[in-house]
KETORKE-481513 format. One record per residue (C-alpha): chain; x, y, z; residue number from 1. Coordinates in steps of 0.05 Angstrom, whole numbers. Example, Ala and Ser with C-alpha at 12.3 -4.5 7.8 and 13.67 -1.06 7.14 Angstrom:
% KETORKE-481513
[site 'A' [246 -90 156] 1]
[site 'A' [273 -21 143] 2]
END
This chain:
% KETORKE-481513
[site 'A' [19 -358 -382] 1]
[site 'A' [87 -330 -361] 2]
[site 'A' [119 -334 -306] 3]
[site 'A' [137 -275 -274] 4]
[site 'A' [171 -266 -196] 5]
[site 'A' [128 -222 -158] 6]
[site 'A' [165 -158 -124] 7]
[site 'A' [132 -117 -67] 8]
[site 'A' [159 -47 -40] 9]
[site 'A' [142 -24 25] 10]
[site 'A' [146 52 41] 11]
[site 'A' [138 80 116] 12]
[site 'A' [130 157 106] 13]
[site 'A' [140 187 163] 14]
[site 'A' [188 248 186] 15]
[site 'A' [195 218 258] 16]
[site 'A' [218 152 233] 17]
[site 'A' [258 175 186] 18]
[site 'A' [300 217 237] 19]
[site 'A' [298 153 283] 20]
[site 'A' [256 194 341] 21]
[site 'A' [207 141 329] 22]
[site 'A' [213 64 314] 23]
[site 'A' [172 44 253] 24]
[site 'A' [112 -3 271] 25]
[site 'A' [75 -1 206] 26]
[site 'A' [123 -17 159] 27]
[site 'A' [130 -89 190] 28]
[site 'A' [62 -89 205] 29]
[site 'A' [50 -87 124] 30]
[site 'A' [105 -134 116] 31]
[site 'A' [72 -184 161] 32]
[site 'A' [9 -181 144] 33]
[site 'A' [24 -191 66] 34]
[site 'A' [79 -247 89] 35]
[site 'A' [7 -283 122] 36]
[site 'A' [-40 -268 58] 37]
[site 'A' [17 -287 -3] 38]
[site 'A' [29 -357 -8] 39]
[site 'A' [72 -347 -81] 40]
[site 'A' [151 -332 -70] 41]
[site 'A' [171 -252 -72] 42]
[site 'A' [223 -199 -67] 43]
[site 'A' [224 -152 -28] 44]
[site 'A' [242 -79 -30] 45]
[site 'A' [226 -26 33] 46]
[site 'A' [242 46 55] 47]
[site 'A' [229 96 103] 48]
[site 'A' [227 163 91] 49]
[site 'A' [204 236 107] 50]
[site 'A' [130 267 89] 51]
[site 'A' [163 311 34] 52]
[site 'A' [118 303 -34] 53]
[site 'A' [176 308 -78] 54]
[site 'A' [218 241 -40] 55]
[site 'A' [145 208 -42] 56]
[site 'A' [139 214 -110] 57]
[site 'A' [209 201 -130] 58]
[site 'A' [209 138 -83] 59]
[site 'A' [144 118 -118] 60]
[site 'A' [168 129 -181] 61]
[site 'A' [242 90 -172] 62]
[site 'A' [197 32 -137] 63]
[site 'A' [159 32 -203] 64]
[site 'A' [205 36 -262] 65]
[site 'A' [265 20 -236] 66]
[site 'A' [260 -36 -184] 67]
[site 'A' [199 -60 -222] 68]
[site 'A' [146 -74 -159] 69]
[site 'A' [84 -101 -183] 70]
[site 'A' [57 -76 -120] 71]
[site 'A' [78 -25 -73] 72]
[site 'A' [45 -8 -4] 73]
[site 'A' [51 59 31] 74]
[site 'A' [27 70 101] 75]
[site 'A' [31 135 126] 76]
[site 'A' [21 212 106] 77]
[site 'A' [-53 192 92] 78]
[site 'A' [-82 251 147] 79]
[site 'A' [-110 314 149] 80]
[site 'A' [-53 349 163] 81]
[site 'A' [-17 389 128] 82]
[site 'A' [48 346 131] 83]
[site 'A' [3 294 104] 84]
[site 'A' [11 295 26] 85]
[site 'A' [26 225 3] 86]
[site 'A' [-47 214 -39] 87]
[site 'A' [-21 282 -73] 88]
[site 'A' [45 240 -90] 89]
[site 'A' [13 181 -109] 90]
[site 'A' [-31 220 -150] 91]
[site 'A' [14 262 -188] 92]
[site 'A' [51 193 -205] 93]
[site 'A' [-4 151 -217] 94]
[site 'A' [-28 135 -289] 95]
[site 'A' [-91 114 -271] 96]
[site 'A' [-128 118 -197] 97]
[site 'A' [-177 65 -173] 98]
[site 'A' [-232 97 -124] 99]
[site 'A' [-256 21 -114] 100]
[site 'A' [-204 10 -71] 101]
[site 'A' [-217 75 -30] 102]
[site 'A' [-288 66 -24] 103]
[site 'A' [-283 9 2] 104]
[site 'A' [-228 14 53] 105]
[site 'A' [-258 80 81] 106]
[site 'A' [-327 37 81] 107]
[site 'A' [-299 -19 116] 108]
[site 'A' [-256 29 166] 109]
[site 'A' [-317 72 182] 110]
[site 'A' [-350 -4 219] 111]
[site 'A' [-302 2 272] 112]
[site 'A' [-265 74 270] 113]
[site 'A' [-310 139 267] 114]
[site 'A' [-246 182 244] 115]
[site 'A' [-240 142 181] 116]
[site 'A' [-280 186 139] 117]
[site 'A' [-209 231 157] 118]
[site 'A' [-163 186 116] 119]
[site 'A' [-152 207 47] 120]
[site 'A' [-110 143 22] 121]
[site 'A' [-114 124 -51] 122]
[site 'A' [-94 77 -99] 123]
[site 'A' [-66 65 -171] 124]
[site 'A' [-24 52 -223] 125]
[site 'A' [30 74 -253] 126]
[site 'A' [59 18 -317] 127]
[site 'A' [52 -48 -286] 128]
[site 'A' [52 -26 -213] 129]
[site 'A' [-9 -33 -169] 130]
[site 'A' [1 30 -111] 131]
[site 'A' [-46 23 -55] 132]
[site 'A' [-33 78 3] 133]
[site 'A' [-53 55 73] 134]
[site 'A' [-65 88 144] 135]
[site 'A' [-1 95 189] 136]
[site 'A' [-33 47 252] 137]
[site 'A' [-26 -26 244] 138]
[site 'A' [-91 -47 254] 139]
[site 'A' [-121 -3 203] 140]
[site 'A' [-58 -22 158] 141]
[site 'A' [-90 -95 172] 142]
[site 'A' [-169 -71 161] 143]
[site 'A' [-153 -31 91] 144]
[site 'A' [-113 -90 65] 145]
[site 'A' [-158 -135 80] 146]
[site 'A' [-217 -102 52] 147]
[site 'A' [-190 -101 -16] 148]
[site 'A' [-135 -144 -27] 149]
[site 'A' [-180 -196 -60] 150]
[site 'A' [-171 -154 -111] 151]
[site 'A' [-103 -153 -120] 152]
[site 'A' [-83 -214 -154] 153]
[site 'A' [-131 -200 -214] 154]
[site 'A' [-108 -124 -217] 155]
[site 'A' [-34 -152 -229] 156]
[site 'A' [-49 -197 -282] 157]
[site 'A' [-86 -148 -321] 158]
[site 'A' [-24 -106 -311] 159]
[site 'A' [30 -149 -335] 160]
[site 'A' [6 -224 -327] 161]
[site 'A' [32 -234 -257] 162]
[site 'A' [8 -293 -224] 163]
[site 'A' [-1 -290 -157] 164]
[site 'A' [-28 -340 -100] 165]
[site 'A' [-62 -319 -40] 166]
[site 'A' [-88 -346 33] 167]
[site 'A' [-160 -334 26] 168]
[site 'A' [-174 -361 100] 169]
[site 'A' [-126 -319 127] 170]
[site 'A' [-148 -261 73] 171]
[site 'A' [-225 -267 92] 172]
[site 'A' [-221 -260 167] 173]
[site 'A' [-250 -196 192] 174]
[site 'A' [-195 -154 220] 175]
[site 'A' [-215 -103 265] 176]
END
């Protein structure tokens, strides 16, 4: 099997942290919680910007095919607000869309939070990258990843043969 170096984009979407009204929590929080579940080196690429569904999907689509992330996290924009439009981004860039992944993170959200069944994340693929939206609080950031990230590792190497090593312990812990 190849060898291939594993590359992960982070996107905060969110019009208050873009302006810098508002420092960005859930970026890092992504960051940190992937930096405890990967054990296999990786690059890193990561962004905030505004809830416009144009710079989503442009942003989705330049972390995609041109700075080649096998995966690429978003947290924010996932609401039921108007301003809220990144699953219509990742949609309208996404090849393929995996309700697996949804299912279960709503499923796994609704134990703890009741407004869960309000979060309209998504996830997908668009050539070799895995997209996985997530909610804009840290710990549901932590609860959503967790809930399907065992799936992860296979869903790359079907992609493109990526190879990539995870904590399970750390991975398996229920995060609430």
């Amino acid at each position: 099997m190849k060898k291939i170096n594993i590359k992960i984009g982070f996107i905060t979407i969110s019009d208050r942290a873009a302006c810098n009204e508002y420092e960005d929590i859930s970026g890092p929080a992504m960051q940190d919680w992937i930096k405890n579940a990967v054990l296999s080196p990786y690059e890193i690429e990561a962004i905030i910007i505004e809830d416009e569904q144009s710079l989503i999907e442009k942003t989705l689509i330049d972390f995609s095919d041109n700075k080649h992330c096998h995966l690429i996290l978003t947290t924010g924009g996932t609401g039921p607000t108007t301003r809220d439009v990144t699953p219509e981004a990742t949609h309208a860039v996404c090849e393929r869309i995996f309700d697996g992944f949804v299912q279960q993170m709503r499923t796994v959200s609704l134990r703890t939070v009741p407004t869960a069944i309000l979060s309209r994340q998504t996830a997908g693929t668009r050539g070799s990258s895995l997209i996985i939206n997530l909610p804009g609080k840290p710990a549901a950031i932590a609860v959503c990843l967790g809930a399907v990230f065992l799936a992860v590792p296979k869903c790359l190497e079907l992609l493109d043969q990526s190879n990539i090593q995870i904590d399970l312990d750390f991975i398996e812990q229920k995060f609430e």
